[in-house]
C-alpha positions as a printed NumPy array, in Angstrom:
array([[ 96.289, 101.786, 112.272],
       [ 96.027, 105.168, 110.395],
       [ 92.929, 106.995, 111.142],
       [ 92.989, 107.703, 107.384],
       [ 91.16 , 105.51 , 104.593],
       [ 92.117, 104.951, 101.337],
       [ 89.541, 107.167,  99.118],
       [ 88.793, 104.729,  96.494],
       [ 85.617, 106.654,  95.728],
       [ 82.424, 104.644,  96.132],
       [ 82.443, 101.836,  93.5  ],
       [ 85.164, 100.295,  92.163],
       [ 85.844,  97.352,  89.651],
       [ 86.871,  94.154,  90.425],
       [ 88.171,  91.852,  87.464],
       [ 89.558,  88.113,  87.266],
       [ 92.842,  89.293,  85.581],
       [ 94.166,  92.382,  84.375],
       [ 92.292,  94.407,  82.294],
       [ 93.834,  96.292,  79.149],
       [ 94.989,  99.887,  80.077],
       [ 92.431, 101.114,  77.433],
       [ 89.711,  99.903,  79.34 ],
       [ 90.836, 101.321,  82.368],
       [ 90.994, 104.429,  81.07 ],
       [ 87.166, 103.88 ,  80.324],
       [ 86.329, 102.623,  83.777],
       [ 87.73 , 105.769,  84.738],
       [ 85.875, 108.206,  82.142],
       [ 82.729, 106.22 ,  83.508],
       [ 83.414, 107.443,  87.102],
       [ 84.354, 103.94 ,  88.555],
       [ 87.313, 105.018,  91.523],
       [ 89.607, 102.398,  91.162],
       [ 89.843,  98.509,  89.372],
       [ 90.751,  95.651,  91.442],
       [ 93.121,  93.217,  89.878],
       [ 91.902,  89.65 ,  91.325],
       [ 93.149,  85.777,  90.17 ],
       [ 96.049,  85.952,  92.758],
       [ 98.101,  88.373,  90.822],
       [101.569,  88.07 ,  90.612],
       [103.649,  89.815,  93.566],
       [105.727,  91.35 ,  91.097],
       [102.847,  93.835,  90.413],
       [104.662,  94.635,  87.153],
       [100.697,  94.862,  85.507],
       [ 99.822,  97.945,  87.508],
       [102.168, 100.531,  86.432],
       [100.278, 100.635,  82.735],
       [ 97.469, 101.229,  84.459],
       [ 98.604, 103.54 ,  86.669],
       [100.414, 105.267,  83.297],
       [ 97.185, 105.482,  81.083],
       [ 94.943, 106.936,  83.895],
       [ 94.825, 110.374,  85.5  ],
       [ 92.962, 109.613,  88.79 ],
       [ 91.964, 105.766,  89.128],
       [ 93.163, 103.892,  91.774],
       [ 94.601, 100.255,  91.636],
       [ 94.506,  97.707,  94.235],
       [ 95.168,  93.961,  94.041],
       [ 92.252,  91.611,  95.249],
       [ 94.178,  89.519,  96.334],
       [ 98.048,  88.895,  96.175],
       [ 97.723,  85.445,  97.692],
       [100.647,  85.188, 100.699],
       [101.129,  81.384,  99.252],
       [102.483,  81.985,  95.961],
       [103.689,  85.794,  96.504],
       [106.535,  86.297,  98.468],
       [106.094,  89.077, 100.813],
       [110.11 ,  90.701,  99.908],
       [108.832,  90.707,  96.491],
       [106.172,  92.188,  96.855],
       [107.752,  95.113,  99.372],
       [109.689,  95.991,  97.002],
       [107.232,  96.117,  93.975],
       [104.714,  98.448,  95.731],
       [107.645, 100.918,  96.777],
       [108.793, 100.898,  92.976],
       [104.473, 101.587,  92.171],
       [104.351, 103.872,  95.101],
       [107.793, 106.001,  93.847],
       [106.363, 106.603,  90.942],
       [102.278, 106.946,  91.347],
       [102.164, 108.272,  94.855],
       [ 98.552, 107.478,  96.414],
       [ 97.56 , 105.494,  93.823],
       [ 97.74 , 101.849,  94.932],
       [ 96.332,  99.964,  97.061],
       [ 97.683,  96.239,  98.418],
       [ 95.496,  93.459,  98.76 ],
       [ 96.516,  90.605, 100.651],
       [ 95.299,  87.618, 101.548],
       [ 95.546,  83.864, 102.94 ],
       [ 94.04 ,  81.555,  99.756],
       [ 92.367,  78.636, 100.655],
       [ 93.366,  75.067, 102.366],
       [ 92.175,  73.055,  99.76 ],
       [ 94.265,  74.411,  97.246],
       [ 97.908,  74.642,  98.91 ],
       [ 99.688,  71.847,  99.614],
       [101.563,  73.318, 102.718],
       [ 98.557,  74.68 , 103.796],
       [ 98.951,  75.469, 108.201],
       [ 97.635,  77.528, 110.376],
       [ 96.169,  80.169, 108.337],
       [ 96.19 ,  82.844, 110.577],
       [ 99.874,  82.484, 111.853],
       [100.922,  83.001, 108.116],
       [ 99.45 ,  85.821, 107.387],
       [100.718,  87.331, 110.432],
       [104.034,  86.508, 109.409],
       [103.684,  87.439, 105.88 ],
       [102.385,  90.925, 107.488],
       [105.485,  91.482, 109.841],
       [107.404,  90.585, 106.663],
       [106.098,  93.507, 105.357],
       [106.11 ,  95.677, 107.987],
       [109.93 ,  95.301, 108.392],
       [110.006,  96.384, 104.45 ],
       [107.992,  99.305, 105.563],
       [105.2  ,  98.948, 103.7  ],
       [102.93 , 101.344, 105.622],
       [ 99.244,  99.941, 106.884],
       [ 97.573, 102.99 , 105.295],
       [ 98.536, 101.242, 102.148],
       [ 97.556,  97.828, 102.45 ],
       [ 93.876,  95.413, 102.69 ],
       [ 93.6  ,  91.924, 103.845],
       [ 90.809,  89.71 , 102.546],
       [ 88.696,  88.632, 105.28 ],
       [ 85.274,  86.744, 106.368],
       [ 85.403,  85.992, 109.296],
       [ 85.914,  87.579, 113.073],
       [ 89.69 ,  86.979, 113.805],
       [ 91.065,  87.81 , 110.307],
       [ 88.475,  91.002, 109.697],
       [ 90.029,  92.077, 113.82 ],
       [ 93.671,  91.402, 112.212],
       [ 92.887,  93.412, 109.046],
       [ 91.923,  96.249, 111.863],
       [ 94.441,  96.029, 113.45 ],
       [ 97.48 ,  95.925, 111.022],
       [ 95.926,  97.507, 107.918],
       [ 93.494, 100.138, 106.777],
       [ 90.756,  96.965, 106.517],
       [ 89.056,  94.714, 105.103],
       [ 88.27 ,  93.686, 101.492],
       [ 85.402,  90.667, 101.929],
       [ 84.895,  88.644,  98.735],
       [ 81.409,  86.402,  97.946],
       [ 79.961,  88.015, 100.508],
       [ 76.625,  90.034, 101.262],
       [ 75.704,  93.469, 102.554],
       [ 74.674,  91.389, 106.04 ],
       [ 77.954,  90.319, 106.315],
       [ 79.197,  94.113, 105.87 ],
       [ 77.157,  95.281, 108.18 ],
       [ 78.401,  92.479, 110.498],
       [ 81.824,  93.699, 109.775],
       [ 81.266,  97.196, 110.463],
       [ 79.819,  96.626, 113.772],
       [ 82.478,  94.813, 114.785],
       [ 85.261,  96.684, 113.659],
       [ 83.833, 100.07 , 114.357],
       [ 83.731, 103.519, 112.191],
       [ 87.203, 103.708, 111.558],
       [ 88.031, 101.127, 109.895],
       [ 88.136, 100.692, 105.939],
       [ 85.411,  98.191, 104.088],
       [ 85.343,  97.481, 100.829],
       [ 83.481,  94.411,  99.723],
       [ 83.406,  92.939,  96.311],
       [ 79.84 ,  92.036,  94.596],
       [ 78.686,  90.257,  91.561],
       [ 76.536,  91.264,  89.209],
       [ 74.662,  90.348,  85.962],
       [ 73.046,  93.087,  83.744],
       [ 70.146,  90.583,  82.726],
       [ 66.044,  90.691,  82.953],
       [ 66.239,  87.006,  82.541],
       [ 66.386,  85.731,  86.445],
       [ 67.018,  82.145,  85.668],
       [ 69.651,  83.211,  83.186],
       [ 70.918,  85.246,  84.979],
       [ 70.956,  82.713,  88.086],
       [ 73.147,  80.318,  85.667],
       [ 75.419,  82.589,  84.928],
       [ 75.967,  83.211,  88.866],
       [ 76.414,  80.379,  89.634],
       [ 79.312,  79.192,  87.139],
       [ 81.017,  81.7  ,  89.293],
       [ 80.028,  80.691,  92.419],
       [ 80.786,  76.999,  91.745],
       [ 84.091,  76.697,  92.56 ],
       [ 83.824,  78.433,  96.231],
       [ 80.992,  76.418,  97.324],
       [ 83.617,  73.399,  98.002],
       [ 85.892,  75.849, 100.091],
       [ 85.216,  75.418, 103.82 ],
       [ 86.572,  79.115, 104.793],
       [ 83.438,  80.559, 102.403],
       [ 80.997,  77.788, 103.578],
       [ 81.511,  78.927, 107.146],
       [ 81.117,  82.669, 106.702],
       [ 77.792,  81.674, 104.822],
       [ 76.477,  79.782, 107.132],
       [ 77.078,  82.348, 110.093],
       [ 75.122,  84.65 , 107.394],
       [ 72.371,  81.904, 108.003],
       [ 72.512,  80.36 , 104.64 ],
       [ 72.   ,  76.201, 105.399],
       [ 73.677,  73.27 , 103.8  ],
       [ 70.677,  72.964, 101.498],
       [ 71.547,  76.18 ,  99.966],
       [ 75.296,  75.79 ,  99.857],
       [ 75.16 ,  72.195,  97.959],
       [ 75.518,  72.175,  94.634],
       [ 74.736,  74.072,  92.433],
       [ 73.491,  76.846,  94.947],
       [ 69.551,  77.554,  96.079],
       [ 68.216,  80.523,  94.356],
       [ 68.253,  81.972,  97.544],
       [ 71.859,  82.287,  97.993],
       [ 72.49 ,  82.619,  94.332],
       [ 70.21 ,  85.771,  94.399],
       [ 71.815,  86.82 ,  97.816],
       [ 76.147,  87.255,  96.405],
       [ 74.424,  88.052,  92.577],
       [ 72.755,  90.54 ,  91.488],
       [ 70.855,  90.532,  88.578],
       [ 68.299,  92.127,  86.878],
       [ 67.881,  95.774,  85.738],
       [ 70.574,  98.577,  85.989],
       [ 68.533, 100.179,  88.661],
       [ 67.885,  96.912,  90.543],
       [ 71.473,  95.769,  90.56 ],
       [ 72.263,  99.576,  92.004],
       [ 70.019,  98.943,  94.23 ],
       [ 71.627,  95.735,  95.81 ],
       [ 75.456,  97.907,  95.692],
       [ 73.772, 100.429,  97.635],
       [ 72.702,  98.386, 100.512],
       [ 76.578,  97.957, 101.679],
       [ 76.842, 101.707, 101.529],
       [ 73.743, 101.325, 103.933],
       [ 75.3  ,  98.626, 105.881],
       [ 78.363, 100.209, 106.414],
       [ 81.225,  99.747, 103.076],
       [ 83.298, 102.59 , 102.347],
       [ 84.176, 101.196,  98.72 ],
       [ 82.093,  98.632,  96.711],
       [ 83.652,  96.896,  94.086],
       [ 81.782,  95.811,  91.132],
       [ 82.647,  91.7  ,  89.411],
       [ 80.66 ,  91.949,  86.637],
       [ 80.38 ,  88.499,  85.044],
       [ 79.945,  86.897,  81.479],
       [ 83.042,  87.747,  80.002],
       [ 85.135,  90.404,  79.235],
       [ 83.048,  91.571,  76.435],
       [ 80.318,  92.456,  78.368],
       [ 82.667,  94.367,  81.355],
       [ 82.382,  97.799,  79.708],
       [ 78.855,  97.72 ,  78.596],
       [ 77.908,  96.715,  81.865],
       [ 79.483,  99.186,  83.35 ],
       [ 78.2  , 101.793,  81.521],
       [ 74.657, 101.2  ,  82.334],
       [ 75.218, 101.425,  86.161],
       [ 76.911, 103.986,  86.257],
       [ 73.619, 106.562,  85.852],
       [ 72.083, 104.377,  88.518],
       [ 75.211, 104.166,  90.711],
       [ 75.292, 108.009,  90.904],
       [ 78.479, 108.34 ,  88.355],
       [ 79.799, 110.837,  86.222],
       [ 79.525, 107.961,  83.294]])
């Protein structure tokens, strides 16, 4: 593994789908380092070059191309066409989807050391690539044949967990959800539409529970406990707040799922970013 990390910058935004190139170029006048595309993009990556185009300095990274449904030539050979022509400017995020939702679902771990070697041979460099990870063995594989880890629904515990384990030189960059809202029990709803569909997936469950969270919390729809713990909510300063405790735990790059819609993304945004210690 490089000794290198990616410089992302400190907070970067995660979306569910692609946003428009116009409001990446916002995201980027607001100081945000780079926007995660997420929703098991397609591995043709043919929605990060207008990005890439309408932006000076902001990153792109996927969050995650799922190994499933994205074949790994294909996407070799898309990241050396984005690569050619923004040098430094993308990062690839892989990862393993869950076994509830593929058919051919087997041993996890054995695929996504295959889809890896896959791109190895295509010479896809480590430097350039993420694998989403919860627990031990994959965050140790993500070490060990990438620049890290990119941990989703997860909690600054968990990245402090991470960074212990994996040491100093590895790169961390969790994603965290927020909701610009005084409301709590509003804003509590709101988390946990979001959080509903994970809280059936037994690869989440487990890295919750090893966070200490208890089948009361994890049964639908969520105790406020947990629902507090992967949202934050409340005031700009309060949700900063929460981001900054992965910095403290250890994360190299946070990125930001704001939630409630597309509508509310750059407005959200915006208010951080004073708090978050942006140029915005």
């Amino acid at each position: 593994m490089t000794e290198l990390k990616p410089d992302l910058g400190r907070y970067g935004v995660w979306t569910f789908g692609t946003p428009t190139p116009e409001q990446a170029v916002e995201i980027e006048k607001l100081g945000y380092g780079a926007v995660w595309i997420g929703g098991s993009p397609a591995g043709d990556l043919n929605y990060v070059e207008p990005i890439l185009e309408a932006t000076e300095n902001l990153s792109v990274a996927t969050g995650i191309v799922n190994v499933w449904t994205a074949p790994a030539e294909e996407v070799a050979e898309a990241y050396h066409r984005v690569e050619d022509a923004y040098p430094g400017r993308f990062l690839l995020g892989v990862g393993i989807g869950h076994p509830e939702h593929t058919e051919e679902y087997r041993k996890p771990y054995d695929v996504l050391v295959e889809y890896l070697d896959a791109l190895d041979a295509k010479k896809v460099p480590t430097s350039r690539r993420v694998l989403a990870a919860l627990g031990p063995k994959v965050l140790q594989l993500a070490a060990r044949r990438s620049a890290g880890a990119h941990p989703y629904l997860t909690t600054p515990q968990h990245t402090g967990e991470a960074r212990n384990l994996l040491g100093p030189t590895v790169f961390i960059a969790p994603e965290h959800k927020v909701v610009l809202a005084r409301d709590a029990e509003a804003s509590r709803e709101i988390g946990r539409k979001a959080v509903d569909f994970y809280l059936n997936l037994s690869n989440y469950r487990n890295s919750w529970k090893r966070l200490g969270f208890t089948d009361d919390d994890l049964a639908k729809p969520g105790s406020d406990r947990f629902v507090d713990a992967v949202v934050a909510h409340g005031t700009p300063e309060a949700i900063a707040a929460r981001l900054e405790e992965h910095h403290e735990a250890g994360a190299d790059h946070v990125t930001i799922q704001v939630l409630g819609g597309w509508d509310v993304l750059l407005p959200t945004l915006k208010e951080l970013a004073g708090p978050l210690g942006l140029k915005g």
